[in-house]
C-alpha positions as a Markdown table, in Angstrom:
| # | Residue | x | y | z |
|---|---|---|---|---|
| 1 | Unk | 0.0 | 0.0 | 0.0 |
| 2 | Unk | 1.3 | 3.5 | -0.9 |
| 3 | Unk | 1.8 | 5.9 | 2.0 |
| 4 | Unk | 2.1 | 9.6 | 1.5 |
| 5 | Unk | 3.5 | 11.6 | 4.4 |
| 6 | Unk | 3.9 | 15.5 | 4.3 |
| 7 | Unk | 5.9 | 17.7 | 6.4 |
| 8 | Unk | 6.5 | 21.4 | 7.2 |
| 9 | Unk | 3.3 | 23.2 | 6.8 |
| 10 | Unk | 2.6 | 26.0 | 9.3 |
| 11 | Unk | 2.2 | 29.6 | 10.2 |
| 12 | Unk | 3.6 | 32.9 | 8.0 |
| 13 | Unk | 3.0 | 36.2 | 7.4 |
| 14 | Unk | 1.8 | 37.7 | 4.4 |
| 15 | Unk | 5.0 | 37.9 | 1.9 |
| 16 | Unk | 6.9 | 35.1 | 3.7 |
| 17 | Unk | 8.0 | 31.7 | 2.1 |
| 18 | Unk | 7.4 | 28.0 | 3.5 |
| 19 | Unk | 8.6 | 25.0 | 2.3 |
| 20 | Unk | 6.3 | 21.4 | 1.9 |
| 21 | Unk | 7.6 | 18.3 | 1.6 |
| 22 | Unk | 6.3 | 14.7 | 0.8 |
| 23 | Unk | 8.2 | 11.5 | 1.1 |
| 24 | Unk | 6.0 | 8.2 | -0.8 |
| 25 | Unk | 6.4 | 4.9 | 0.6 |
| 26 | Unk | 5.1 | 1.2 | -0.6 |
| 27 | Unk | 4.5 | -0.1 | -4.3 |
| 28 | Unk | 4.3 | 3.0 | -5.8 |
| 29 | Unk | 4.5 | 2.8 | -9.5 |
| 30 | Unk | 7.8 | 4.1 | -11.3 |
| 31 | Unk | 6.3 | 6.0 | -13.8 |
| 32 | Unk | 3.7 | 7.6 | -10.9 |
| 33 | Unk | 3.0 | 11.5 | -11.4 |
| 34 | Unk | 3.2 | 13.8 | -8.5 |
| 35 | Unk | 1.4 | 17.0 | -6.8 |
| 36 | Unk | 0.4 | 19.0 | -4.8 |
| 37 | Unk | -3.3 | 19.8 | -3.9 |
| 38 | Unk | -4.9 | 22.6 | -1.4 |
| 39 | Unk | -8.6 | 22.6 | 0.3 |
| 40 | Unk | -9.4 | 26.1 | 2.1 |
| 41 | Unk | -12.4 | 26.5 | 4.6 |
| 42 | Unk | -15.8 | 26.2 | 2.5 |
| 43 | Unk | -13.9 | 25.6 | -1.2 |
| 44 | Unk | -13.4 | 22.6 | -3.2 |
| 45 | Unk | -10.1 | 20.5 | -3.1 |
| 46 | Unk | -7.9 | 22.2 | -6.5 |
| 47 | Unk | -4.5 | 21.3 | -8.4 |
| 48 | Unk | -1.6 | 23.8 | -7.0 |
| 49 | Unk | 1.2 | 22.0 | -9.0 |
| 50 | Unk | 1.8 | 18.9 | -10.4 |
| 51 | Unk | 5.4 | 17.0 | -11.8 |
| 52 | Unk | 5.6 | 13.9 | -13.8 |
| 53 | Unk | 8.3 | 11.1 | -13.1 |
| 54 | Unk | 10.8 | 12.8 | -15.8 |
| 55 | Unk | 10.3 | 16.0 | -14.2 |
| 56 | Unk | 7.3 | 18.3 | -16.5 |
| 57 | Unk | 5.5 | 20.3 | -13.9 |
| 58 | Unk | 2.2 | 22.2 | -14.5 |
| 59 | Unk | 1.0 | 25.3 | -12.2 |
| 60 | Unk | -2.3 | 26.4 | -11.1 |
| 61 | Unk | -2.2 | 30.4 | -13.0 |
| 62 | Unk | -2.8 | 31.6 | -8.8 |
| 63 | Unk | 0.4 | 30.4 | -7.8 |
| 64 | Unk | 2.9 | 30.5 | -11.0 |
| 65 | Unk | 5.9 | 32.3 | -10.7 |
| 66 | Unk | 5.6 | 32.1 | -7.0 |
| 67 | Unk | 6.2 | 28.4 | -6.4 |
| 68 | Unk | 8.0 | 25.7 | -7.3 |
| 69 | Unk | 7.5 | 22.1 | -7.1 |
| 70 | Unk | 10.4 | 19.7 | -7.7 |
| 71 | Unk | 10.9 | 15.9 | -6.9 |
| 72 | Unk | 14.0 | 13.5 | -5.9 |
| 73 | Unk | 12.8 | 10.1 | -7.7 |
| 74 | Unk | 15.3 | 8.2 | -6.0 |
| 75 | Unk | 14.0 | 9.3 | -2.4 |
| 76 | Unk | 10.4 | 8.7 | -3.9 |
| 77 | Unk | 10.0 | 12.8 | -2.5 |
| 78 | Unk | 8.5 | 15.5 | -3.7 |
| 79 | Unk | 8.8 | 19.3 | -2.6 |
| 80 | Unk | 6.8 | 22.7 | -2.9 |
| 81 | Unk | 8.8 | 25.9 | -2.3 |
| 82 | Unk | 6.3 | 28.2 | -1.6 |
| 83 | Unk | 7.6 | 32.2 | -2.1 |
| 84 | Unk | 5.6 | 36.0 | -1.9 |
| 85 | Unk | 2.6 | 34.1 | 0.0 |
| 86 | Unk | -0.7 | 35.6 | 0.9 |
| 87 | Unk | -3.8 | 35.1 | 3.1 |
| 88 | Unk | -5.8 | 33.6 | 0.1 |
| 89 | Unk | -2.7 | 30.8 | 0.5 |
| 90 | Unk | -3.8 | 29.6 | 3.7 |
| 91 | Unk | -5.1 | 26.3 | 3.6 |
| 92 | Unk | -4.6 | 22.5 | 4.1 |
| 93 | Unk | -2.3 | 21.2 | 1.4 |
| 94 | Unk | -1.9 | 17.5 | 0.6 |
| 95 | Unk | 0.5 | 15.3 | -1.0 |
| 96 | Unk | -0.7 | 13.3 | -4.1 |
| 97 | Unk | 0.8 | 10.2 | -6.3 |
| 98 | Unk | -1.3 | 8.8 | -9.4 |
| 99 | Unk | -1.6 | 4.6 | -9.9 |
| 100 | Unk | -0.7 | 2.9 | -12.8 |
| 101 | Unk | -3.9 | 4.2 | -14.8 |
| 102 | Unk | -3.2 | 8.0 | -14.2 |
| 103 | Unk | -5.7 | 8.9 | -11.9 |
| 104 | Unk | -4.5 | 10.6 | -8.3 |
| 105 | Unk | -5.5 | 7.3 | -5.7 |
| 106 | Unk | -3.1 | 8.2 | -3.1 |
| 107 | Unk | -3.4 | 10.9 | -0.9 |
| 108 | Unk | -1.4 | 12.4 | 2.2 |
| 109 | Unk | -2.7 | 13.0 | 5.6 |
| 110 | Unk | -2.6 | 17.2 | 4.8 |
| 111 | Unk | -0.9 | 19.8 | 6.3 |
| 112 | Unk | -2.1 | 23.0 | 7.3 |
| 113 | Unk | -0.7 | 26.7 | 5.6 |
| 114 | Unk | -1.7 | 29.4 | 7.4 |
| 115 | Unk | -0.9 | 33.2 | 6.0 |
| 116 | Unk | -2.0 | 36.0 | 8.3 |
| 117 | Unk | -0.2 | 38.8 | 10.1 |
């Protein structure tokens, strides 16, 4: 069974940086895509960032050019630099990893991002 644990979420202020990261343990498939996902209070769970195995990524437009999402494939890790944040930031932020099929089945625990002064 894969297991997705994140690590480093916490408490900023308004134009500060944080840093996520996500180690994957288990049968996780070799080729597996990785990302990141965010769920604030009352909204729906959306995409943040996203890398595949040979390293493409893909950015939701509200956080482009302020983070960065890189991976270690022989740790099985993946990272979120997280730079210029702001209130609308704050939220719990989990660690995905697609199955063979493509589809994101695997899911972290989350960890929360709080912005405010």
């Amino acid at each position: 069974q894969v297991h997705l644990a994140e690590s480093g979420g916490g408490l900023v202020q308004p134009g500060g940086s944080l840093s996520l990261s996500c180690a994957a343990s288990g049968r996780i498939f070799v080729r597996a895509s990785m990302g990141w996902y965010r769920q604030a209070p009352g909204k729906q769970r959306d995409m943040v960032a996203t890398i595949t195995s040979d390293g493409y990524t893909n950015y939701a437009d509200s956080v482009k050019g302020r983070f960065t999402i890189s991976r270690d494939n022989a740790k099985n890790t993946v990272f979120l630099q997280m730079n210029s944040l702001n209130p609308e930031d704050t939220a719990v932020y989990y660690c995905a990893a697609t199955n063979f099929f493509g589809d994101y089945a695997y899911w972290g625990q989350g960890t929360q991002v709080t912005v405010s002064s």
